[in-house]
C-alpha positions in Angstrom: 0.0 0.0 0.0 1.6 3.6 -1.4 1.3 6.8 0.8 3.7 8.9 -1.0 0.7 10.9 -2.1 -0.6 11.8 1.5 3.0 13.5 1.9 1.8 16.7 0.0 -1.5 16.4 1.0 -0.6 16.5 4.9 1.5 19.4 3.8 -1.1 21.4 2.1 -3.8 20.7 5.5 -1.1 21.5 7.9 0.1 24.7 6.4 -3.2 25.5 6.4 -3.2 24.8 10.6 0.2 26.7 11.2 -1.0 29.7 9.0 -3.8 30.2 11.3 -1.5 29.8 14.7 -0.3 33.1 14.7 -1.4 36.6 13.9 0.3 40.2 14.2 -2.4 41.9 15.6 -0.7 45.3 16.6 2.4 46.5 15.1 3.9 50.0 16.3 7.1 48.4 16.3 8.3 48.1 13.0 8.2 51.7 11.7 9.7 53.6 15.0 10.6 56.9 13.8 12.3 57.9 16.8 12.3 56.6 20.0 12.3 58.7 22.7 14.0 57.2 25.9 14.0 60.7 27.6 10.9 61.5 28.9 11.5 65.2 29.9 9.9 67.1 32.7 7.1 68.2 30.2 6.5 64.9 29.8 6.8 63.7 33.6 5.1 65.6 35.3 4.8 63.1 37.8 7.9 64.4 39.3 9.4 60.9 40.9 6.5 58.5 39.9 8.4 58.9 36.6 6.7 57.5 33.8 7.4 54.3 35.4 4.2 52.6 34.3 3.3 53.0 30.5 -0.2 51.8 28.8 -2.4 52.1 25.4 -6.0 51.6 24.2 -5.1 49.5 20.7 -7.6 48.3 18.4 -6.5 45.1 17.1 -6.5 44.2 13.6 -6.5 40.3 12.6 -8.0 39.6 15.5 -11.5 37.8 17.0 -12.1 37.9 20.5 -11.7 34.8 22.1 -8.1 34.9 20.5 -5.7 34.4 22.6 -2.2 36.4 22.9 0.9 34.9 22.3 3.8 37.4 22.9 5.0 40.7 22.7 7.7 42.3 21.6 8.8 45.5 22.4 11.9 47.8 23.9 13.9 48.3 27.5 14.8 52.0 27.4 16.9 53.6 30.3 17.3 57.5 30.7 17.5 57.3 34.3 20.8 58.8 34.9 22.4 55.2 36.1 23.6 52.6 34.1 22.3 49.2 34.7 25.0 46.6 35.2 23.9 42.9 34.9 20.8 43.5 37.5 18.1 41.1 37.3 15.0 42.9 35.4 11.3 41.9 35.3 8.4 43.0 32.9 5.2 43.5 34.6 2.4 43.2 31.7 -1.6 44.1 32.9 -4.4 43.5 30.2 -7.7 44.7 30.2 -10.4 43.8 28.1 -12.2 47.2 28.6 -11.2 50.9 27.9 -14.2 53.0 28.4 -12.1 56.1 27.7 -14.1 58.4 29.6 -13.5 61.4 31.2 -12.8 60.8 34.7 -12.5 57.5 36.4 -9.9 55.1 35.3 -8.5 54.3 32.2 -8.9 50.4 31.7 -11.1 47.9 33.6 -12.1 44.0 33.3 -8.5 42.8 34.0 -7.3 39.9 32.8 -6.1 37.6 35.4 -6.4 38.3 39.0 -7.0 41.9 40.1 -4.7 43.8 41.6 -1.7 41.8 40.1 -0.1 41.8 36.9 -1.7 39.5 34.3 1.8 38.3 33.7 5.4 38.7 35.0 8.1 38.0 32.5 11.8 37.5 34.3 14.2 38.6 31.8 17.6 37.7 33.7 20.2 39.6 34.2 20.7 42.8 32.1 23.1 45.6 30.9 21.9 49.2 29.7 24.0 52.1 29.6 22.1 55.7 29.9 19.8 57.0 26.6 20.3 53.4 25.4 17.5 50.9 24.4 17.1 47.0 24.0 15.0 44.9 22.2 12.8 42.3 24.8 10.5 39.6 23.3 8.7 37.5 25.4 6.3 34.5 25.2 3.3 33.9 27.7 3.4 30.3 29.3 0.1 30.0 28.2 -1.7 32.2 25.4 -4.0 34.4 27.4 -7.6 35.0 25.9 -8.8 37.9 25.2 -12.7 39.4 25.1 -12.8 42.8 24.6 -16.1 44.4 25.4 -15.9 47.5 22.6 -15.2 46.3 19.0 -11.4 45.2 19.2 -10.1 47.4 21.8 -8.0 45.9 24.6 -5.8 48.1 27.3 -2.1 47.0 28.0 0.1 48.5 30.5 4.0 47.7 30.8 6.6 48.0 33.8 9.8 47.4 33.9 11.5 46.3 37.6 15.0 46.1 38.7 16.3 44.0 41.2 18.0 45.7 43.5 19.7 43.2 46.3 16.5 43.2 48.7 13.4 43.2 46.3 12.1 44.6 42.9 12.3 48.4 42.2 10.6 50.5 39.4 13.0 53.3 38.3 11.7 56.5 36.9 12.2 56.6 33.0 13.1 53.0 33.1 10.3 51.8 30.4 9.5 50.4 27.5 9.5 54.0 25.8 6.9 55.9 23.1 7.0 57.6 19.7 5.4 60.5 18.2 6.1 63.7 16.0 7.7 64.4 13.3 8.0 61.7 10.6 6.1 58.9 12.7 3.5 56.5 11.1 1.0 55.3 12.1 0.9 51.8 13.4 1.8 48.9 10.5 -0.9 46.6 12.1 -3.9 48.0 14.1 -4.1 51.4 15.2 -4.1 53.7 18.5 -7.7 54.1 19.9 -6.4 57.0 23.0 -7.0 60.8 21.5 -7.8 61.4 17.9 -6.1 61.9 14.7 -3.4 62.7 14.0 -2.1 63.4 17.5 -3.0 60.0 19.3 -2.1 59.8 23.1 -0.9 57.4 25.1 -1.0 57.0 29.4 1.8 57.6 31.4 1.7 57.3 35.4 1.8 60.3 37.1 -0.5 60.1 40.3 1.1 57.8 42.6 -3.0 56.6 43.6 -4.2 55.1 40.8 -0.7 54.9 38.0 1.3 52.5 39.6 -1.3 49.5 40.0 -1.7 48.8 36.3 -4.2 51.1 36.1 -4.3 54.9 35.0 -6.4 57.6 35.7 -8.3 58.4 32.6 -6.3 62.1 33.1 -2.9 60.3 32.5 -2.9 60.7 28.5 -0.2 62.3 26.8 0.8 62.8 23.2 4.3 64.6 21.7 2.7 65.0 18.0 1.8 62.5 15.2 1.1 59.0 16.1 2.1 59.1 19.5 2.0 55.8 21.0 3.6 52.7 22.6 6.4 50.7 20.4 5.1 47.5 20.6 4.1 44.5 18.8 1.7 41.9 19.6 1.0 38.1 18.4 -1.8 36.4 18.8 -2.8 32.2 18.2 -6.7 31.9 17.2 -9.0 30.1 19.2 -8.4 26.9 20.3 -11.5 25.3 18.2 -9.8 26.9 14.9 -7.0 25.0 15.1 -8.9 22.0 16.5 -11.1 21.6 13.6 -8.3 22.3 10.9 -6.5 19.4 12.8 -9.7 17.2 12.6 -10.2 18.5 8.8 -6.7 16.8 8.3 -7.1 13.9 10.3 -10.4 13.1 8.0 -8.7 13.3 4.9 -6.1 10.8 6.1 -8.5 8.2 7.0 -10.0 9.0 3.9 -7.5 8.6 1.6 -6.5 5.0 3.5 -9.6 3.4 3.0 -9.9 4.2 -0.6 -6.2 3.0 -1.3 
């Protein structure tokens, strides 16, 4: 009995599986005009909260809820005056399925995960940033985490960067993930910014130690510096688990198909 035939035909249903397994579904990564690490005082007004905490409102393209996010990839910038010298760093990543953008109140709500804690903590061992410098971080969740926004395709995200400091985790001011805007920025390669209005979008910054260093923002805590301003960040989702499920089972059919008829 002769298979060599299935060869292409498990090729041709698989591809079809893996092409569905992962989506860009916000891209204001790949088209950074200029990053800006230093967050000036006209930008902090927070004083020593520091722009410590960064978040957006993104509308998602690709994307269906019950999809489930994958990873992120994004930037470590440091313009906090000290170098960092092989300290242990964290990312703290909150999502929130609801952005009501409202004014007053807070920013997101409808967490994702448990409440009061960061949907996920990422360790990212030990690292080395000089001053005004910038790396690139990807991470992968352990396990894809669903999301269900309530408002068309709009989901909040906040990021934090910690530092280890010999007795427990410390958030430095402009230690972040940084955020473009002005001059020759585009707009977003995949998805766009729902915070502000075109062309000047906005994006939250903490700056009231009360409600900007919990994940959350007060709905106040929007800023822009000109075109496109935003978060430079990129973020991959897998589909539901059915989709893949049935494409699996689509495949497993034809198999037992074709071996009957042989």
């Amino acid at each position: 009995m002769k298979f060599s035939y299935l060869a292409p035909l498990a090729a041709a249903v698989l591809s079809g599986v893996s092409s569905v397994q992962a989506a860009v579904v916000y891209d204001g990564l790949s088209n950074i005009s200029v990053l800006y690490p230093a967050l000036d005082t006209s930008i902090n007004p927070g004083g020593s909260v520091g722009n410590r905490y960064l978040g957006g409102a993104l509308n998602l393209a690709n994307f269906s809820p019950g999809d489930a996010l994958s990873g992120i990839n994004l930037r470590m910038v440091n313009q906090s005056g000290a170098a960092i010298v092989s300290s242990p760093v964290r990312l703290n990543v909150w999502l929130w399925n609801s952005v009501p953008l409202s004014v007053g109140g807070l920013a997101f709500s409808n967490q994702v995960g448990s409440p009061g804690a960061p949907t996920a903590v990422f360790n990212l061992g030990n690292i080395n940033l000089n001053v005004s410098s910038s790396i690139p971080v990807a991470v992968t969740f352990p396990t894809p985490v669903v999301l269900n926004p309530t408002s068309g395709n709009v989901v909040g995200i906040t990021l934090n960067y910690q530092v280890f400091n010999g007795s427990t985790w410390e958030s430095i001011s402009n230690v972040n993930s940084g955020v473009v805007g002005g001059g020759s920025q585009a707009a977003p390669l995949v998805g766009s910014n729902a915070l502000g209005s075109a062309p000047n979008f906005a994006f939250f910054r903490s700056v009231n130690t009360a409600t900007d260093t919990t994940g959350n923002f007060s709905s106040a805590s929007n800023r822009n510096i000109g075109v496109n301003s935003g978060l430079p960040i990129m973020l991959v989702t897998v589909p539901e688990p059915g989709t893949v499920t049935l494409a699996i089972g689509a495949a497993a059919m034809v198999f037992t198909r074709r071996r009957r008829n042989a």
